[in-house]
C-alpha positions in Angstrom: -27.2 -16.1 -26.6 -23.8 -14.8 -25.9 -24.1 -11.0 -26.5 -27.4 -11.6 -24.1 -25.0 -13.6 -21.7 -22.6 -10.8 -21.7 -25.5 -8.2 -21.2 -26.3 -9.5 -18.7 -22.9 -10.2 -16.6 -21.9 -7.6 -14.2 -20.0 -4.9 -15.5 -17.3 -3.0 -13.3 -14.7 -0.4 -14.3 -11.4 0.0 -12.2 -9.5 3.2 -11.9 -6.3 3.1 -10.5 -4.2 6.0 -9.1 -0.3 5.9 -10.3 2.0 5.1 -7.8 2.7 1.5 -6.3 1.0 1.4 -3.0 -2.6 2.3 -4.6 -2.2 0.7 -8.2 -0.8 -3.1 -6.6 -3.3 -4.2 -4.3 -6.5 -2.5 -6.8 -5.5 -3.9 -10.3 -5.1 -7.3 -7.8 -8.9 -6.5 -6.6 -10.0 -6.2 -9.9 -8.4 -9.8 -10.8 -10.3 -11.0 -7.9 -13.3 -9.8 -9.3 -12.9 -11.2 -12.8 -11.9 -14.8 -10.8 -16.1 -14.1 -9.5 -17.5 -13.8 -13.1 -17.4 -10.1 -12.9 -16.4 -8.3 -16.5 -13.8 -6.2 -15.3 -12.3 -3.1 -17.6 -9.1 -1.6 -15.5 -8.4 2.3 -17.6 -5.0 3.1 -16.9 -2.1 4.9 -19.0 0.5 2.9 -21.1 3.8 2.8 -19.2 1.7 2.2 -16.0 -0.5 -0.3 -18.1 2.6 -1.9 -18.8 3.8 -3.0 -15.2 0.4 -5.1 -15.2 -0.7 -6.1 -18.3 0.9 -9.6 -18.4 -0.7 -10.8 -15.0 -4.5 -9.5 -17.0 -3.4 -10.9 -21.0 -2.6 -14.4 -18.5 -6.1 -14.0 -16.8 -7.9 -13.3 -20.0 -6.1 -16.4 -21.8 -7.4 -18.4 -18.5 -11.0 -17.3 -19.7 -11.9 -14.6 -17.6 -13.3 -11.2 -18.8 -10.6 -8.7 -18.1 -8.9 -6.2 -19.8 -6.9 -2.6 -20.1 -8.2 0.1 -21.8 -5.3 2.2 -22.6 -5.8 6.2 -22.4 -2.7 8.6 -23.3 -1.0 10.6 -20.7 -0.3 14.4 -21.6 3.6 13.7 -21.2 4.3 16.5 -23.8 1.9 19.2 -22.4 3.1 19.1 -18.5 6.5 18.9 -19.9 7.4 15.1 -19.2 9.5 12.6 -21.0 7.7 10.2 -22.7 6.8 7.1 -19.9 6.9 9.4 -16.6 3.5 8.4 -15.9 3.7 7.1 -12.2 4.3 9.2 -8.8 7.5 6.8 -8.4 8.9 8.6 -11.0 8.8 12.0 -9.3 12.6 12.2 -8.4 12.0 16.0 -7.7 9.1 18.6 -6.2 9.0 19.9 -9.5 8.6 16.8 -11.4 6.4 15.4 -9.1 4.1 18.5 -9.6 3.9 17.7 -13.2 3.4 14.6 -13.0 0.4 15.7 -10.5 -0.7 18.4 -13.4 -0.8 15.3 -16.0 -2.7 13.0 -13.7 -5.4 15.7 -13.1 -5.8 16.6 -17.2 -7.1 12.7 -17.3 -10.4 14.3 -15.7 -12.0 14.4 -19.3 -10.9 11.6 -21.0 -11.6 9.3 -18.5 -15.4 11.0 -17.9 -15.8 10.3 -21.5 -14.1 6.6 -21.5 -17.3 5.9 -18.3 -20.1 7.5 -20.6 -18.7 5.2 -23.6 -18.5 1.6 -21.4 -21.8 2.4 -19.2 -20.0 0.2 -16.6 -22.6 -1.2 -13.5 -20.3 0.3 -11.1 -17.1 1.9 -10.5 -14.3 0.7 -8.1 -12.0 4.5 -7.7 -9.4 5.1 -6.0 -9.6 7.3 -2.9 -7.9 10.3 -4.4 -10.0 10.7 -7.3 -12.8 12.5 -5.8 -14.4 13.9 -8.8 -15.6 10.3 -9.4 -18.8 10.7 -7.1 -20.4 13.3 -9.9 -19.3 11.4 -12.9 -21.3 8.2 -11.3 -23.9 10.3 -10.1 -24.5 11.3 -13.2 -24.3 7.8 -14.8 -26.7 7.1 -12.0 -24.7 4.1 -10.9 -22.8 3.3 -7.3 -19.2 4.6 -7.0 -17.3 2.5 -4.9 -14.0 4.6 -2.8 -11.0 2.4 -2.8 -9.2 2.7 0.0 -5.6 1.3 0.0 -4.4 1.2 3.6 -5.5 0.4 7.0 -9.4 0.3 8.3 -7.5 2.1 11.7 -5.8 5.1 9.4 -9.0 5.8 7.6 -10.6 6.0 11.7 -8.0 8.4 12.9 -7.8 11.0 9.3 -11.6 11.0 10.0 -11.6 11.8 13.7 -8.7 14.2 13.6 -10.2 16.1 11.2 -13.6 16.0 12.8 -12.1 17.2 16.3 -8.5 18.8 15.2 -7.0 17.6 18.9 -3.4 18.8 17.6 -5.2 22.6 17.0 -3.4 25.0 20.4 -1.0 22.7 21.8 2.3 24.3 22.9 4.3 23.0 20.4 4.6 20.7 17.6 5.9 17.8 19.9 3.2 17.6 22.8 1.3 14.8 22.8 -2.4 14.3 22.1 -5.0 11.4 22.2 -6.6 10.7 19.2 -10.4 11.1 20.3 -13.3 7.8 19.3 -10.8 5.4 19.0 -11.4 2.3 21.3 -7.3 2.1 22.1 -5.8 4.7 23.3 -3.9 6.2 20.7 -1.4 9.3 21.3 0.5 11.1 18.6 2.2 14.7 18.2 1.2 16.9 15.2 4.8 16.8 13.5 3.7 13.1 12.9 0.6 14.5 11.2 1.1 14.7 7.0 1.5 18.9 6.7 -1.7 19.0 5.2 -3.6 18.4 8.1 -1.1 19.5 11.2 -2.2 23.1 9.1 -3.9 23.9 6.2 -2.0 24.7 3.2 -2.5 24.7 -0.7 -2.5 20.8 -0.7 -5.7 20.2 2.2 -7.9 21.6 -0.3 -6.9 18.6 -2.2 -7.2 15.8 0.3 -10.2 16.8 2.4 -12.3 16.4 -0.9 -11.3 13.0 -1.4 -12.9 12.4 2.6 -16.1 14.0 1.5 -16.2 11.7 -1.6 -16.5 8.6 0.7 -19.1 9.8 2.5 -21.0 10.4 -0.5 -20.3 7.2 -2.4 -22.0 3.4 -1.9 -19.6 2.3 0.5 -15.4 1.7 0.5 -13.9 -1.3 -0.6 -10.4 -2.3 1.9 -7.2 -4.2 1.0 -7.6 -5.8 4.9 -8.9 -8.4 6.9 -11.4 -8.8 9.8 -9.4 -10.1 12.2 -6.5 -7.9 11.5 -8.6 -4.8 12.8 -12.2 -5.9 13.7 -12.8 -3.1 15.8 -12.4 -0.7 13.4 -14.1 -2.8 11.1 -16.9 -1.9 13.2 -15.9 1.3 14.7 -15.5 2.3 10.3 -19.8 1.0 9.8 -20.9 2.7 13.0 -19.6 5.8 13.8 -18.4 6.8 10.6 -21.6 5.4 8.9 -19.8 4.3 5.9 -20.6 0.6 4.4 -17.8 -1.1 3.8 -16.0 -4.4 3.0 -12.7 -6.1 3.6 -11.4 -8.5 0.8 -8.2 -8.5 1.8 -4.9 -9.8 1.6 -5.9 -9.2 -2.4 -2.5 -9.9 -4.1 -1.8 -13.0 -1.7 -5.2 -14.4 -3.2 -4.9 -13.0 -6.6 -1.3 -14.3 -7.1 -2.0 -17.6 -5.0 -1.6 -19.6 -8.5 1.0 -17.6 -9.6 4.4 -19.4 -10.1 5.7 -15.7 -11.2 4.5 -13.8 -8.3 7.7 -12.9 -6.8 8.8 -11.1 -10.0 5.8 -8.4 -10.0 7.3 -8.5 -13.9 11.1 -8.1 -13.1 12.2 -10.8 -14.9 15.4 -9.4 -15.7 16.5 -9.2 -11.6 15.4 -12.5 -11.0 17.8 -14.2 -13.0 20.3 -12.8 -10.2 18.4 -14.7 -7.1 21.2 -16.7 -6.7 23.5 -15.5 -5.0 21.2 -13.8 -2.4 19.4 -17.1 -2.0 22.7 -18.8 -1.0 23.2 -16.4 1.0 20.0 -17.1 2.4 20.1 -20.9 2.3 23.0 -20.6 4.3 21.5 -18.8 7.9 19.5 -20.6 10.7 15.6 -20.3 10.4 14.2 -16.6 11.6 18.1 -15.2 12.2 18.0 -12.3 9.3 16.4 -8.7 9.3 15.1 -7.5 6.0 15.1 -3.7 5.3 12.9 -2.2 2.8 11.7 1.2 2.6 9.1 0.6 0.2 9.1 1.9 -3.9 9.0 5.9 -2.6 11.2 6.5 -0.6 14.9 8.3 -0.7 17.2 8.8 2.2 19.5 11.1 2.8 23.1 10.1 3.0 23.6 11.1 6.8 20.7 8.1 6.8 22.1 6.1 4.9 25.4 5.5 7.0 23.6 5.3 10.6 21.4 2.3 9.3 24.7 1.1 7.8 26.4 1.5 11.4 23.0 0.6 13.0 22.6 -3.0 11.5 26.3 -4.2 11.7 26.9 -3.0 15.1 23.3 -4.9 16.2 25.4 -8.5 15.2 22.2 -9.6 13.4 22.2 -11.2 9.9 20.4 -9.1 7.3 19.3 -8.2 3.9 18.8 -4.7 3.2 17.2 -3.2 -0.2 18.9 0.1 -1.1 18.5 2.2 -3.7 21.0 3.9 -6.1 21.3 7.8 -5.6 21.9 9.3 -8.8 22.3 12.4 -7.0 25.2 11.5 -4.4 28.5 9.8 -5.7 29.4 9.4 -2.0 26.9 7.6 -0.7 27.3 5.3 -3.5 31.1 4.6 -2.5 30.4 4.8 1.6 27.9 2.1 0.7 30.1 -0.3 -1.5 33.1 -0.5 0.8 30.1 -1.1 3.8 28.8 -3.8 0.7 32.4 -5.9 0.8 32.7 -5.4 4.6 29.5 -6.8 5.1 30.5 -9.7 2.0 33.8 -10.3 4.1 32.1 -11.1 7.5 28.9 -12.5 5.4 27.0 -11.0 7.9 24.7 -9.0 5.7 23.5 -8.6 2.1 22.8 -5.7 0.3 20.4 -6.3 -2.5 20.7 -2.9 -4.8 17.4 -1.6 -6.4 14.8 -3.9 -6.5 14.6 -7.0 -4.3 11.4 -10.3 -4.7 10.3 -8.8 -1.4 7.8 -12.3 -1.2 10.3 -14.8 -1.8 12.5 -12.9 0.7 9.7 -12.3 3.6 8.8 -16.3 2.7 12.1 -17.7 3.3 12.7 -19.6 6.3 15.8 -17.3 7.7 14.0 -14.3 8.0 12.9 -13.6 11.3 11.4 -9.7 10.9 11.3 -6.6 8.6 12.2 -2.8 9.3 9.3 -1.4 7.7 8.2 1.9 6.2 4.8 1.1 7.3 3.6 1.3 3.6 0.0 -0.8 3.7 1.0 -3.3 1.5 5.0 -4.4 3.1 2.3 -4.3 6.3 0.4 -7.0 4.8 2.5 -9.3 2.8 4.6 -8.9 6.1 2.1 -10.3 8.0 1.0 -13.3 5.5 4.4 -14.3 6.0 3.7 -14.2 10.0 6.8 -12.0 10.4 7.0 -9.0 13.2 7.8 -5.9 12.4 10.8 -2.4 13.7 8.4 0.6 12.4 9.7 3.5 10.4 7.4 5.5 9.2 8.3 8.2 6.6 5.0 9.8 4.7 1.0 9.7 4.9 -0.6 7.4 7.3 2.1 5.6 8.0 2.7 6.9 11.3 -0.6 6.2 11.9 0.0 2.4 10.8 3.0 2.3 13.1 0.4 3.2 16.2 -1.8 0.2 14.8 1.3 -1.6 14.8 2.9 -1.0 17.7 0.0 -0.2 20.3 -3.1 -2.0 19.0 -1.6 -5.4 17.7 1.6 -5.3 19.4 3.7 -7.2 17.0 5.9 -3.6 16.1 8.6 -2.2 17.8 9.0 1.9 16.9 12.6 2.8 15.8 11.5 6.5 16.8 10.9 8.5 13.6 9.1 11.8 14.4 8.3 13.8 12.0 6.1 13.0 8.6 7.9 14.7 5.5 6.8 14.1 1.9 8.6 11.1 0.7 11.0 13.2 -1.6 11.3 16.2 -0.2 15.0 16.4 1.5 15.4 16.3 5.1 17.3 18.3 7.5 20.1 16.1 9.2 19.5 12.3 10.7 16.2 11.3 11.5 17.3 8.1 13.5 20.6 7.6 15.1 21.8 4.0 15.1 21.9 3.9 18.7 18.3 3.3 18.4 18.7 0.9 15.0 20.5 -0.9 16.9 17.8 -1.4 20.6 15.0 -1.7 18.1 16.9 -4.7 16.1 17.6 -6.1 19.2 14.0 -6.1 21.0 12.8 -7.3 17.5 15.6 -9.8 16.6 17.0 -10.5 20.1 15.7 -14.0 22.1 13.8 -12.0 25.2 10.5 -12.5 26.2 8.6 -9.4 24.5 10.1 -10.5 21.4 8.7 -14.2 21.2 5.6 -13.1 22.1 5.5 -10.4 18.9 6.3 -13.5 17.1 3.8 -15.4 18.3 1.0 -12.9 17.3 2.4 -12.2 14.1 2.3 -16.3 13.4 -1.2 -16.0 14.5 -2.0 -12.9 12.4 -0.4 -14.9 9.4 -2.4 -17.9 10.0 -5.4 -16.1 9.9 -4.4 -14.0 7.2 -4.3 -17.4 4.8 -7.3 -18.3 6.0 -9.9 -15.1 5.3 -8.9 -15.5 1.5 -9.9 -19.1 1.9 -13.5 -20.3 0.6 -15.4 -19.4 3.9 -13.6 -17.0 5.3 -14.0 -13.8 6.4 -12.5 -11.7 2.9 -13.1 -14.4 0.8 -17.6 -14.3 1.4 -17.1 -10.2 1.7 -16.3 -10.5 -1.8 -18.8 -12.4 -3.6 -21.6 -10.1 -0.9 -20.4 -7.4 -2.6 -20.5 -9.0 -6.2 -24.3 -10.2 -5.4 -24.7 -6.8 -4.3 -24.0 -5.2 -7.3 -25.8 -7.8 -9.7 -29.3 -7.1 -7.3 -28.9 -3.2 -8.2 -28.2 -4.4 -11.8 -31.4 -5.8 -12.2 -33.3 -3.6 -9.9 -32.2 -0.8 -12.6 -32.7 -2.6 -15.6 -36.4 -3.7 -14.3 -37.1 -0.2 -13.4 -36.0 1.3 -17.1 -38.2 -1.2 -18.2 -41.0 0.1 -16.4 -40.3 3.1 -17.4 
């Protein structure tokens, strides 16, 4: 009865692509999916199976059908360490581009791990577009996972169908970003190099487009009423089905006491001292900056934000990370650390901060944001608004979503999109304009209680679309019903056969 019980449950595989932004909010999905009654196998490599595999050995003890299965990473043939398995890790161009190399030799092993589990479906992530032939020829749906914004997925689509940045004047003129229903302007230096012109790397990404259009629909980490019109504008004009589920890890953790570790158990034993810190600031008066798991900035950087938020005379909490490279950033920063200690004023939290208990906490009032999708999200849950900085990928295209369309952003002025590693030429932002951004954002004028206000509202309705009923929460189990028709359909039709 049981091996005919588990015959018959819906089986889906998960393949997540290594590097924080995409792997979070999917192996979250997949949770969600197991909490349905779906058997859920995630394939991912050991040291990036690792940063997950409590939350799944805790859902599987809960009774749900969930688990890893573990496939080796050529460390030794790309020339790696042993455990540089994630994009995080690529400190360098040239360690990144093994790391790249690595993740592309998978190819095989992980064809061969589908043919062996003869999975119903397969959930992929967006940049593995060789999935649509390996489901093809399993002759079962591939779903595209698509970790970021219904409105950045719009304007890739439409700038590559219409290339409006193609014989301006220069790199800095303005265009309009054509099908949108807001009117959207960008210039091409805040295009990702890969599509302002085409170089070695396009013939990578514009692949991974084509793949959605060929696979059963995309699967979103957002929310209808976040971005309804490109909900729609994503069904009609593009013709893709889709469906929003999100905010996944807000729903997938909700019963999770240990949700603000993410399994850093060792830096929450030092909460304390921040969360005096904390404890001791009126309700909505402290900034928190984060710049996501990616990102290094330069030194130059580094001491205008410094400058920036202690001459804005608002409390905050910023996350920085070490630079193993640059002995004097590390010293400018620890003399700005006991300044800062001195006028308790702000907090520097060094490494790796419990963004969610931060962004939860009564005192903080906003966020400077890299405009990654997920800081975006659990931003938002918390009903906080938002100074925009984007760096890399769509997040300048996030900001505009941010900023223009929702209006609960406030641009700091970044211009130009460089690859998140890759060493930039001078300052990007002066702290003159740190410091007009913190105080629109922070300040008590009209425009920035009415941000508030609409990030409240977006944070209300955020809790509720994951709610039985709502909007995310009845996207999910269509999909799941979906699936289990096409199930059957198949298994009634080899039967016929």
């Amino acid at each position: 009865m049981e091996s005919q019980q588990s015959h018959n449950q819906l089986h889906v595989t998960f393949l997540p692509y290594p590097t924080p932004g995409h792997m979070i909010p999917m192996i979250d999905t997949a949770r969600l999916f197991a909490k349905h009654g779906v058997n859920v196998t995630i394939i991912a490599t050991h040291a990036n199976a690792s940063t997950f595999q409590k939350s799944i050995d805790s859902d599987f003890n809960s009774g749900y059908s969930i688990k890893t299965q573990l496939i080796p990473f050529p460390s030794a043939q790309v020339g790696l360490p042993d455990g540089v398995e994630n994009i995080k890790d690529g400190t360098s161009l040239e360690m990144l581009g093994k790391i790249s190399s690595g993740i592309l030799m998978l190819q095989d092993p992980i064809e061969n791990l589908f043919h062996d589990l003869r999975p119903d479906c397969i959930v992929t992530d967006q940049m593995y577009a060789w999935t649509v032939e390996a489901a093809a020829k399993l002759g079962i749906p591939r779903i595209h996972y698509y970790s970021s914004s219904y409105f950045s997925n719009c304007v890739f689509h439409f700038i590559m169908k219409y290339r409006p940045h193609n014989n301006l004047v220069s790199d800095t003129q303005k265009f309009t970003v054509p099908g949108l229903p807001h009117t959207i302007e960008m210039t091409p230096l805040q295009l990702p190099d890969w599509l302002r012109t085409k170089n070695s790397v396009t013939a990578y990404f514009e692949p991974m487009f084509e793949s959605e259009k060929r696979s059963y629909g995309t699967l979103y980490n957002s929310f209808h009423e976040l971005e309804s019109d490109y909900v729609k504008l994503g069904k009609t004009t593009l013709g893709i089905k889709s469906w929003c589920v999100g905010p996944v890890s807000a729903r997938a953790n909700k019963d999770d006491e240990k949700k603000a570790s993410r399994g850093h158990v060792e830096e929450i034993g030092k909460e304390e001292e921040w969360l005096n810190w904390l404890n001791s600031k009126q309700n909505e008066s402290v900034l928190y900056v984060s710049f996501g798991s990616l990102t290094r900035l330069e030194n130059d950087q580094i001491v205008e934000i410094a400058h920036g938020l202690e001459n804005s005379g608002h409390n905050f909490i910023w996350v920085v990370r070490k630079n193993e490279r640059d002995e004097s950033e590390n010293s400018f920063l620890q003399d700005f650390e006991a300044r800062m200690k001195e006028s308790k004023k702000g907090y520097i939290i060094w490494n790796w901060a419990p963004q969610l208990l931060i962004l939860d906490h009564p005192a903080t009032g906003g966020i400077v944001t890299h405009c990654g999708w997920n800081s975006i999200l659990e931003s938002l849950n918390s009903g906080l608004p938002m100074i925009t900085w984007p760096i890399f990928a769509e997040q300048f295209y996030n900001e505009k979503l941010l900023v223009d369309v929702l209006k609960i952003g406030v641009g700091v002025g970044a211009k130009v999109n460089k690859l998140w590693n890759s060493p930039s030429e001078g300052i990007v932002v002066k702290r003159g304009e740190i410091v007009k951004a913190v105080e629109i954002l922070m300040g008590s004028g009209q425009e920035s209680k009415e941000m508030r206000m609409r990030a409240k509202k977006l944070g209300d309705a955020a809790k509720r679309t994951i709610e039985e009923g709502g909007h995310s929460h009845n996207n999910l189990i269509l999909l799941i019903d979906e699936l289990k028709s096409l199930k059957k359909s198949k298994s009634l039709g080899e039967k016929a056969d």
